[in-house]
GUDO-898264 format. One line per 4 residues: number of its first residue (from 1); for each residue z, x, y of N, C-alpha, C, CB. Coordinates in pm, 1 decimal, padded with zeros to 6 digits. Glycine has a CB too. Layout:
REM GUDO-898264
NUM> Z:X:Y:Z:X:Y:Z:X:Y:Z:X:Y; ...
REM end
This chain:
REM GUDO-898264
1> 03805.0:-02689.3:00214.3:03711.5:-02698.2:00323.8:03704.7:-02561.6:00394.8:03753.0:-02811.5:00422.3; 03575.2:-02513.8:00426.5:03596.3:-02411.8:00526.6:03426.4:-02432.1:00657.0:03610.9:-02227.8:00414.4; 03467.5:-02369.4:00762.5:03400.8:-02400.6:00908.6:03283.8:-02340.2:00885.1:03473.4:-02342.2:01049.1; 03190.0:-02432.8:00966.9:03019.7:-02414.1:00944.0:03046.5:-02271.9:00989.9:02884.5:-02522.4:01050.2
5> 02934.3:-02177.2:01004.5:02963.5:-02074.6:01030.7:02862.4:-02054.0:01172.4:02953.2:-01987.9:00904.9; 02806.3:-02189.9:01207.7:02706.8:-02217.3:01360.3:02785.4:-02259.6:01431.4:02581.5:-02321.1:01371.5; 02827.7:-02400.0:01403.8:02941.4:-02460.9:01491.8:03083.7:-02484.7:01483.4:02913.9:-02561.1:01511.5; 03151.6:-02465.5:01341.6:03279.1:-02418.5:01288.1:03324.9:-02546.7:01291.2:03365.8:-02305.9:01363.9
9> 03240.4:-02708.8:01225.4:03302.9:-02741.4:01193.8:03321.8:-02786.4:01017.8:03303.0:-02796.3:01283.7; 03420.3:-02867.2:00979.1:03467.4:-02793.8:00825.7:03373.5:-02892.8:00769.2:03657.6:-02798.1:00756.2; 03340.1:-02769.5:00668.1:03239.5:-02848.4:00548.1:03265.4:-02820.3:00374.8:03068.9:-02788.8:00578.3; 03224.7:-02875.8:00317.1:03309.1:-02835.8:00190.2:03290.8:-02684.3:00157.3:03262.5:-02924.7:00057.0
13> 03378.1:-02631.3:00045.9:03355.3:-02521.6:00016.1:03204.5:-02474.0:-00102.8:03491.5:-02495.3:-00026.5; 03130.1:-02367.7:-00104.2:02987.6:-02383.8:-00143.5:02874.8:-02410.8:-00044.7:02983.1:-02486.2:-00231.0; 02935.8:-02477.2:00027.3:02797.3:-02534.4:00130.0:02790.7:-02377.0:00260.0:02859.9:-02753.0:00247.4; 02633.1:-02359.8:00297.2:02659.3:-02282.4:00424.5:02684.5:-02308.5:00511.0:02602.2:-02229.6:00465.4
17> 02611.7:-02446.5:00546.0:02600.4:-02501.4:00697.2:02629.3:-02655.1:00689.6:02440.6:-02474.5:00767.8; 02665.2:-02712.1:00834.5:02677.6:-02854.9:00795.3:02574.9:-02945.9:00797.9:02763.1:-02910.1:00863.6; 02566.4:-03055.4:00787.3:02444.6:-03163.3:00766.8:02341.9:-03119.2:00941.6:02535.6:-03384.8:00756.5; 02434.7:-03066.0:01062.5:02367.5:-03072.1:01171.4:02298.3:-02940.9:01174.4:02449.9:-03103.8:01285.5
21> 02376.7:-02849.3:01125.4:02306.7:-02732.4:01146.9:02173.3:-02670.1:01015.4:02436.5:-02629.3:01164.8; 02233.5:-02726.4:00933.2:02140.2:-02694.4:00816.2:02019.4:-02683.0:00849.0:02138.5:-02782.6:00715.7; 01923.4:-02794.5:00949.7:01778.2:-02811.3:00943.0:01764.7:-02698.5:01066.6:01710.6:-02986.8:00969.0; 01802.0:-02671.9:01139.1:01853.1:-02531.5:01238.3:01800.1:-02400.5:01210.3:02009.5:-02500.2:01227.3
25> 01925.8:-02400.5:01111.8:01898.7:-02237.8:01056.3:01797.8:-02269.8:00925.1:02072.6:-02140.0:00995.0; 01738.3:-02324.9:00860.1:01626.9:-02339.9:00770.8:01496.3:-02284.2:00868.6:01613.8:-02510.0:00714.7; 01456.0:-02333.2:00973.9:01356.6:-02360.0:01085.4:01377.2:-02177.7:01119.3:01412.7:-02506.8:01232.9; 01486.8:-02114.8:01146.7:01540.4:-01977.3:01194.5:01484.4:-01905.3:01099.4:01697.4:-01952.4:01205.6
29> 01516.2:-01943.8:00994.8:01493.3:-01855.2:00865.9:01360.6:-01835.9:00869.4:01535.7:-01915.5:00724.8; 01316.8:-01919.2:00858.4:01116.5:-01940.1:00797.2:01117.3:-01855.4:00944.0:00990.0:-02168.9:00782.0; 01109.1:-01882.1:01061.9:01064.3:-01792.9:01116.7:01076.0:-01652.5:01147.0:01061.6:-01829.9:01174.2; 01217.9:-01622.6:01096.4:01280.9:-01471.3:01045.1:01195.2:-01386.8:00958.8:01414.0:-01488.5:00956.2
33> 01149.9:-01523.8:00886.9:01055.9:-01455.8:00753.9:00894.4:-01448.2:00805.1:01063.8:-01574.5:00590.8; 00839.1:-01512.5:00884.4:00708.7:-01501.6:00937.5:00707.2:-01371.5:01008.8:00671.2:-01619.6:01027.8; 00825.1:-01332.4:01080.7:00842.2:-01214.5:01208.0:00814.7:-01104.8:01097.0:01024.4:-01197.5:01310.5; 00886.8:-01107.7:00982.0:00873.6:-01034.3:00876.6:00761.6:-01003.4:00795.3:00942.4:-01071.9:00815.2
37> 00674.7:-01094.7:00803.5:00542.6:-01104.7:00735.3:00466.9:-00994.6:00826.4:00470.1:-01270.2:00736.6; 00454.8:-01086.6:00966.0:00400.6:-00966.9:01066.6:00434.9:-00813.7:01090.4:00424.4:-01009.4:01183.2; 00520.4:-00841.3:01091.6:00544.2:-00672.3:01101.0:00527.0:-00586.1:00988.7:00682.3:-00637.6:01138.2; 00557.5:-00667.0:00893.4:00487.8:-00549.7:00783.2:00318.5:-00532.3:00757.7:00546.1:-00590.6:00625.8
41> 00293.2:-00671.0:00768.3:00120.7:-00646.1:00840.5:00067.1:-00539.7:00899.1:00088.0:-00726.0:00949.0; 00123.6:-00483.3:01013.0:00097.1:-00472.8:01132.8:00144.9:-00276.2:01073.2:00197.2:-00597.2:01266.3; 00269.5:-00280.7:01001.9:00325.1:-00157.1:00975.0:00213.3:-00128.5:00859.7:00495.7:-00157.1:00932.2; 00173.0:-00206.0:00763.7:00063.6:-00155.1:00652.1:-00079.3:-00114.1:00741.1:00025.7:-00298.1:00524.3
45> -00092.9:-00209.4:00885.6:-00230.0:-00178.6:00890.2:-00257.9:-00044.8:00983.1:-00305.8:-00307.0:00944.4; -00110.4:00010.4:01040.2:-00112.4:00099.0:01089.1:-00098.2:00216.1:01015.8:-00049.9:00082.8:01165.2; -00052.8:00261.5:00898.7:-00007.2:00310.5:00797.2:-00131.3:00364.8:00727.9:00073.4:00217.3:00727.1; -00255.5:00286.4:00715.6:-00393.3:00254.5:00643.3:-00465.8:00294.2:00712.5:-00436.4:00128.8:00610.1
49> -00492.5:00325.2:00846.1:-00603.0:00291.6:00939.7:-00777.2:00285.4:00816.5:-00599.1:00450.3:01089.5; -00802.2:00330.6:00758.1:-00872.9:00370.1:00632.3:-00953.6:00209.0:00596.0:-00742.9:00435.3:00495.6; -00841.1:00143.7:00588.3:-00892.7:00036.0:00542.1:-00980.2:-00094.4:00652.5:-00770.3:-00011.4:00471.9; -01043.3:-00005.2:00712.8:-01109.8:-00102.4:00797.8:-01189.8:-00186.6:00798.2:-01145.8:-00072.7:00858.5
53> -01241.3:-00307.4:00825.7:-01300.9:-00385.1:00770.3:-01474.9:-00364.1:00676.1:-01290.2:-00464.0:00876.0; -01487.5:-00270.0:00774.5:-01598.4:-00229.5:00702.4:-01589.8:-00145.0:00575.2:-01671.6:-00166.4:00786.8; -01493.8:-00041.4:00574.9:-01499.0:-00037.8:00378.0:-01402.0:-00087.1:00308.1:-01496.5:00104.3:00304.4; -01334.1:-00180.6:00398.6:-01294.4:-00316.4:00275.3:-01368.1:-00423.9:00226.7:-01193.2:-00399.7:00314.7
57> -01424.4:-00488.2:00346.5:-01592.7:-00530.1:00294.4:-01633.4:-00442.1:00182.1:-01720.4:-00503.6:00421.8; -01667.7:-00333.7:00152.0:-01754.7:-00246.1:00083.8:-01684.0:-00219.4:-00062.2:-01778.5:-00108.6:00173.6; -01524.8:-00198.7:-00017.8:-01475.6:-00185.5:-00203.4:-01430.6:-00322.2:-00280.8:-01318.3:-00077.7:-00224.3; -01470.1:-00467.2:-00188.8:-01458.0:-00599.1:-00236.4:-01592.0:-00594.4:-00258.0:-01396.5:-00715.4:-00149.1
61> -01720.3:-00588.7:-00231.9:-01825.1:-00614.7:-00262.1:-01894.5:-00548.2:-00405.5:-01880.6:-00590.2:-00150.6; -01971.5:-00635.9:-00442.3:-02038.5:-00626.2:-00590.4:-02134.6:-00473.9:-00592.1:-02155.9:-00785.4:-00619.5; -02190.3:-00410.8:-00529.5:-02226.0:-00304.0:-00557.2:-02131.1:-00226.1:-00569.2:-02302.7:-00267.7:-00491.1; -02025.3:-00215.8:-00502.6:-01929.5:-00113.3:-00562.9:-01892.3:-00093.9:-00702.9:-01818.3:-00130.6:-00510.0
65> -01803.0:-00213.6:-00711.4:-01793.3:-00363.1:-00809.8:-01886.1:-00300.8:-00939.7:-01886.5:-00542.4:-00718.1; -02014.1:-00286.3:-00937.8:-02100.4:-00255.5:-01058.9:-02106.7:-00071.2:-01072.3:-02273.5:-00335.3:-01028.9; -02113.5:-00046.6:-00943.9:-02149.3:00125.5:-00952.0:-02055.1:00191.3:-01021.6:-02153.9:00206.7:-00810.7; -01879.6:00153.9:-00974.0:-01736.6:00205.3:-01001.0:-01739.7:00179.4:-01189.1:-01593.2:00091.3:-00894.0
69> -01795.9:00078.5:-01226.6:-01786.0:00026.7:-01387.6:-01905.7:00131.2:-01410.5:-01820.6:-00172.9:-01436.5; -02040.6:00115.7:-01383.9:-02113.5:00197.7:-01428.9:-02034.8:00378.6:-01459.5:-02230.4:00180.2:-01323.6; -01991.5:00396.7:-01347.5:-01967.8:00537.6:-01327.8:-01834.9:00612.2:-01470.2:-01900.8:00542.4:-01140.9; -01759.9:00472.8:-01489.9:-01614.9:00492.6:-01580.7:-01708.6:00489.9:-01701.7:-01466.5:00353.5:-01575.3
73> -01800.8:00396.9:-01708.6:-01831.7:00383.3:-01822.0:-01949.0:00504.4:-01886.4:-01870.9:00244.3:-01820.6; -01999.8:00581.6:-01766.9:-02083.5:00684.5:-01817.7:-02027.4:00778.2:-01898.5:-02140.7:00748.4:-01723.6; -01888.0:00767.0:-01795.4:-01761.1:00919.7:-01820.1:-01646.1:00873.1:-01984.5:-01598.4:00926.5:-01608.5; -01747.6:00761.8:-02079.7:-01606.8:00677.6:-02137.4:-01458.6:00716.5:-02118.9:-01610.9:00673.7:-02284.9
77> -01464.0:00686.2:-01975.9:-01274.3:00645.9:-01931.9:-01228.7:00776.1:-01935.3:-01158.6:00537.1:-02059.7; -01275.3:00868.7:-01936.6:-01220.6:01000.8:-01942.0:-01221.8:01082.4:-01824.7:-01281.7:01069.0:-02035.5; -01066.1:01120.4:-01762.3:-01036.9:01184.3:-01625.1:-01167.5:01305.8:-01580.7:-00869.0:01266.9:-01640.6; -01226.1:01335.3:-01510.3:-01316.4:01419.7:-01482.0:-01254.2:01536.4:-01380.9:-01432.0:01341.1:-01428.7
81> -01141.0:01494.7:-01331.6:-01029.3:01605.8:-01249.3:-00967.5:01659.0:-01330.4:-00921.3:01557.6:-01153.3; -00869.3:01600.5:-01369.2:-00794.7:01659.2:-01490.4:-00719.1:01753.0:-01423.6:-00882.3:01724.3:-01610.1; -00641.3:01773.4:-01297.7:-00553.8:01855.0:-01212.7:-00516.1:01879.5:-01283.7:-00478.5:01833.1:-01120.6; -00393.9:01823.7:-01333.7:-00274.5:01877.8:-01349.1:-00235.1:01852.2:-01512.0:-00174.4:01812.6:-01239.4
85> -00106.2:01927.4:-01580.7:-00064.5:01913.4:-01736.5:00034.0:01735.4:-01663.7:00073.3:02108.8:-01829.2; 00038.4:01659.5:-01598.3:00015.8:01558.1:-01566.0:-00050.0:01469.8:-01587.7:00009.0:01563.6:-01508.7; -00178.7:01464.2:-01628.2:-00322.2:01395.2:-01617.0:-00291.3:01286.6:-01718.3:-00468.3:01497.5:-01659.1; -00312.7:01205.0:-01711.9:-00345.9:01068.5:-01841.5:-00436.6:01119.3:-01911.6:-00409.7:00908.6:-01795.4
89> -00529.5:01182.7:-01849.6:-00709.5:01148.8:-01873.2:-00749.7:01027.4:-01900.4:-00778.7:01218.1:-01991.5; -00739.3:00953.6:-01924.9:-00757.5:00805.5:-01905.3:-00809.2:00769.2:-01749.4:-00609.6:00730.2:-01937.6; -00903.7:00794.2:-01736.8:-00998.6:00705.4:-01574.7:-00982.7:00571.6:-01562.8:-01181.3:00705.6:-01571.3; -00927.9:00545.9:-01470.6:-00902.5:00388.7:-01441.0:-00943.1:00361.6:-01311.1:-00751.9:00340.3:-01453.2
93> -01009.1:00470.1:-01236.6:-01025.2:00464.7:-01041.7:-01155.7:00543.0:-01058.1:-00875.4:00569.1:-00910.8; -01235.9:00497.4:-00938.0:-01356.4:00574.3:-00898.8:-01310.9:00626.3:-00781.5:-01490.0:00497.0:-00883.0; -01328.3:00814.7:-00749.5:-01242.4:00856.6:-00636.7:-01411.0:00878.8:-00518.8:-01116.7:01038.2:-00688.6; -01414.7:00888.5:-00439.4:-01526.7:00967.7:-00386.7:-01518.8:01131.0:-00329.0:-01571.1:00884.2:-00277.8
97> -01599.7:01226.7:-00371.7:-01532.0:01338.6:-00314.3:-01583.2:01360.4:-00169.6:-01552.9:01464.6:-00401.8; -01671.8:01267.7:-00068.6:-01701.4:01287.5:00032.3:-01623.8:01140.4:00069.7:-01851.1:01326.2:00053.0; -01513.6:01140.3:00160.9:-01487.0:01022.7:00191.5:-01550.4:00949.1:00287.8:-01384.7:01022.0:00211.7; -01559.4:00803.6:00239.7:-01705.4:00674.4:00281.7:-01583.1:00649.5:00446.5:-01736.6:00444.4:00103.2
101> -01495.9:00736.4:00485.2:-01513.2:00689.6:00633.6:-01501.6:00789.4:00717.1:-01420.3:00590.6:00679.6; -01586.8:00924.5:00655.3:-01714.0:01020.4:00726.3:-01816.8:00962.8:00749.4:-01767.3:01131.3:00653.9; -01855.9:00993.2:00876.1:-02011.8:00944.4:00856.2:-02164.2:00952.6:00740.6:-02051.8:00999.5:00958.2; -02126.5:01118.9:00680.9:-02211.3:01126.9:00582.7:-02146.6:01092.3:00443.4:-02268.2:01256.0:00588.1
105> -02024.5:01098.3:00451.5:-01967.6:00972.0:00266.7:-01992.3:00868.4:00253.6:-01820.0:00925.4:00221.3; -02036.4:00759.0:00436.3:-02096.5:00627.8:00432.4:-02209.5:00624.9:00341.4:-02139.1:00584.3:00564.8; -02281.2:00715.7:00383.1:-02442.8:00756.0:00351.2:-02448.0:00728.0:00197.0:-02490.4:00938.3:00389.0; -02346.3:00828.8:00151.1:-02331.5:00871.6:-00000.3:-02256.1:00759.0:-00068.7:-02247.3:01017.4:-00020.9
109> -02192.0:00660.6:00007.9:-02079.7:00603.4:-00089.5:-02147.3:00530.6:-00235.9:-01986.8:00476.1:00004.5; -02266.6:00510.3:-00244.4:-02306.4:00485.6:-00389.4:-02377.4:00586.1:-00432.8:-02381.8:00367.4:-00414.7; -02355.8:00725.7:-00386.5:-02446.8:00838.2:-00459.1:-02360.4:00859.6:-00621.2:-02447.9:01013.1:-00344.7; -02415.1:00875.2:-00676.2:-02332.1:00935.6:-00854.4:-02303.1:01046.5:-00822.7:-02427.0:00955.5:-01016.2
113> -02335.8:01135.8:-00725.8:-02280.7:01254.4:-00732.8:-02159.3:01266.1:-00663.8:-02363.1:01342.7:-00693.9; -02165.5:01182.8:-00614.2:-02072.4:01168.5:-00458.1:-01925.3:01100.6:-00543.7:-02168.0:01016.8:-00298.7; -01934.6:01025.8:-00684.5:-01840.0:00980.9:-00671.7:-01787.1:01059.7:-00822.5:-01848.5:00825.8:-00640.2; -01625.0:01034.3:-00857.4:-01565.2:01139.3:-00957.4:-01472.9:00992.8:-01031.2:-01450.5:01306.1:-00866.8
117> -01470.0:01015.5:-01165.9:-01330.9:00905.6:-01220.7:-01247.9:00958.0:-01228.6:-01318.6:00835.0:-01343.3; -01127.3:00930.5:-01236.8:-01012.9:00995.0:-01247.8:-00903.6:00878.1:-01284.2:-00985.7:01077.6:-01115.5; -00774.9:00951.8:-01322.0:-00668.7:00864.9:-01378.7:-00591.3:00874.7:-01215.8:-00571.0:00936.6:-01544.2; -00538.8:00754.1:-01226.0:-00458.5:00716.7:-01117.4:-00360.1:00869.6:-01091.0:-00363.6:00562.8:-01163.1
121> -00286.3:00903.1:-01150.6:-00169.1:01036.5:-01146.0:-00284.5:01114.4:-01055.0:-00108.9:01135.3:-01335.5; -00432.3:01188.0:-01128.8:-00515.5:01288.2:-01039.0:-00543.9:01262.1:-00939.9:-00618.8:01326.1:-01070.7; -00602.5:01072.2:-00919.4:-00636.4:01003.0:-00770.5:-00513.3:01029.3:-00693.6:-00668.4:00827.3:-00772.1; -00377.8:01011.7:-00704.8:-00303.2:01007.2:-00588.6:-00283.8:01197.2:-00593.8:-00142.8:00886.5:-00602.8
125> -00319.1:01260.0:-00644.9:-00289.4:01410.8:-00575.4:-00401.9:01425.8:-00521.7:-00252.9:01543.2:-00666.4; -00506.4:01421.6:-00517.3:-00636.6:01412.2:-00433.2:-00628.0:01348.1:-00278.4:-00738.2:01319.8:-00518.4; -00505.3:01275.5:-00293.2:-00496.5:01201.3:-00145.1:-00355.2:01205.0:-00099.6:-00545.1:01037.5:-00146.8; -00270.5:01287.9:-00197.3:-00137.0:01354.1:-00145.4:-00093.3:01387.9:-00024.4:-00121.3:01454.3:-00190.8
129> -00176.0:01446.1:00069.3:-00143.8:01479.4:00206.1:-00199.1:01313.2:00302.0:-00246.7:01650.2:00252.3; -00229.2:01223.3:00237.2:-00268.7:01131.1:00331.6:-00134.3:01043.1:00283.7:-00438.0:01063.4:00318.6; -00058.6:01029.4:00221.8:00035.6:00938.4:00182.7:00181.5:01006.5:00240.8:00025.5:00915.1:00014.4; 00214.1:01131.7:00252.0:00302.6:01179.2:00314.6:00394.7:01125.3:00449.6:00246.1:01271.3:00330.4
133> 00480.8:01094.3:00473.0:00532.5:01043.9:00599.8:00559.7:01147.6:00695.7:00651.9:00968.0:00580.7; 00540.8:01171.0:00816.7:00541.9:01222.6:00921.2:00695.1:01244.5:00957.4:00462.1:01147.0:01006.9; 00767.4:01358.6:00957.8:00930.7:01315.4:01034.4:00924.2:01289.6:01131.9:01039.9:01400.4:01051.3; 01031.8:01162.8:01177.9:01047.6:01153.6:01290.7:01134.1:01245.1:01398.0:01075.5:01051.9:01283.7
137> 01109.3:01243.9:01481.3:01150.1:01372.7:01580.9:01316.1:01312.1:01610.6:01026.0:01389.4:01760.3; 01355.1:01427.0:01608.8:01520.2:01448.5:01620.2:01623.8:01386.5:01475.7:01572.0:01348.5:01777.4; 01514.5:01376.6:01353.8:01579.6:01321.7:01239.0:01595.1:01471.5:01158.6:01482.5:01189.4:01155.6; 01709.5:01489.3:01109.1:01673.5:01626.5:01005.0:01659.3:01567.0:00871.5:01803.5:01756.1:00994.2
141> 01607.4:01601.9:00837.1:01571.7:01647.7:00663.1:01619.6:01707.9:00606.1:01479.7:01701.6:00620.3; 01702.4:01693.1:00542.7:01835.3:01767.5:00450.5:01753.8:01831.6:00359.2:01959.9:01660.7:00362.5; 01670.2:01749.1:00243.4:01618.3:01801.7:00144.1:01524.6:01925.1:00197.9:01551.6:01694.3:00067.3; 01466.0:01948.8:00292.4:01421.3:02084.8:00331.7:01488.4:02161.4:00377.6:01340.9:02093.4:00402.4
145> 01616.5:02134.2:00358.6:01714.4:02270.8:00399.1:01773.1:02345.1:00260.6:01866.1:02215.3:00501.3; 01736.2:02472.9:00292.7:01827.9:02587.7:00185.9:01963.7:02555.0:00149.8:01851.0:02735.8:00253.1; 02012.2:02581.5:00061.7:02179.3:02608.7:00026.3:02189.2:02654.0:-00108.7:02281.0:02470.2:00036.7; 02322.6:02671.2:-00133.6:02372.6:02749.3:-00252.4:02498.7:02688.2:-00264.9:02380.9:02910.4:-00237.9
REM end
């Protein structure tokens, strides 16, 4: 036997909690885990600002939807950046080179000129400085320090 670990009294060994506390901390949990849901919500939607309803509306909707297939399929699947000795070349993303949350990339967001395919590896160096984390103040960063 060893003691609930809520109210300490003895319950077999294996078990966490006893018959009283069990429905307790179940009820704690789920809501441990909802607090958890939210905040990472809340940390993604701050993280994103980008994704605002209006061009999430816009990259769920069917004109995109047809333009993004049209556009891979003009280029057959082949990277059109091609940065880096990195590259897939393999296009799997439609990038835009005027971004649709400028006022004039809104304009453009279904122009063909306006938009580029690329393999995922070229898409995320194209948006490299937007994915970066900010240090927080009074944290050091080891890896940016010199040594020998």
């Amino acid at each position: 036997m060893t003691p609930c670990p809520r109210c300490g009294k003895l319950i077999p060994v294996g078990s966490r909690y006893c018959a009283g506390c069990k429905p307790v901390m179940q009820k704690a949990a789920e809501e441990a885990r909802a607090r958890k849901r939210a905040a990472r919500a809340k940390r993604y939607r701050t993280a994103h600002p980008r994704k605002d309803d209006r061009c999430a509306a816009f990259y769920r909707g069917s004109d995109w939807k047809r333009t993004s297939r049209a556009k891979l399929n003009a280029v057959s699947y082949r990277c059109e950046a091609q940065i880096d000795s990195g590259c897939a070349g393999i296009a799997c993303e439609v990038h835009h080179i005027q971004p649709i949350q400028t006022p004039e990339g809104w304009e453009r967001r279904l122009d063909w000129e306006n938009l580029e395919a690329v393999c995922t590896h070229c898409h995320n160096l194209r948006h490299a400085g937007r994915f970066t984390r900010k240090p927080e103040p009074g944290v050091l960063d080891l890896s940016t320090l010199g040594g020998g």
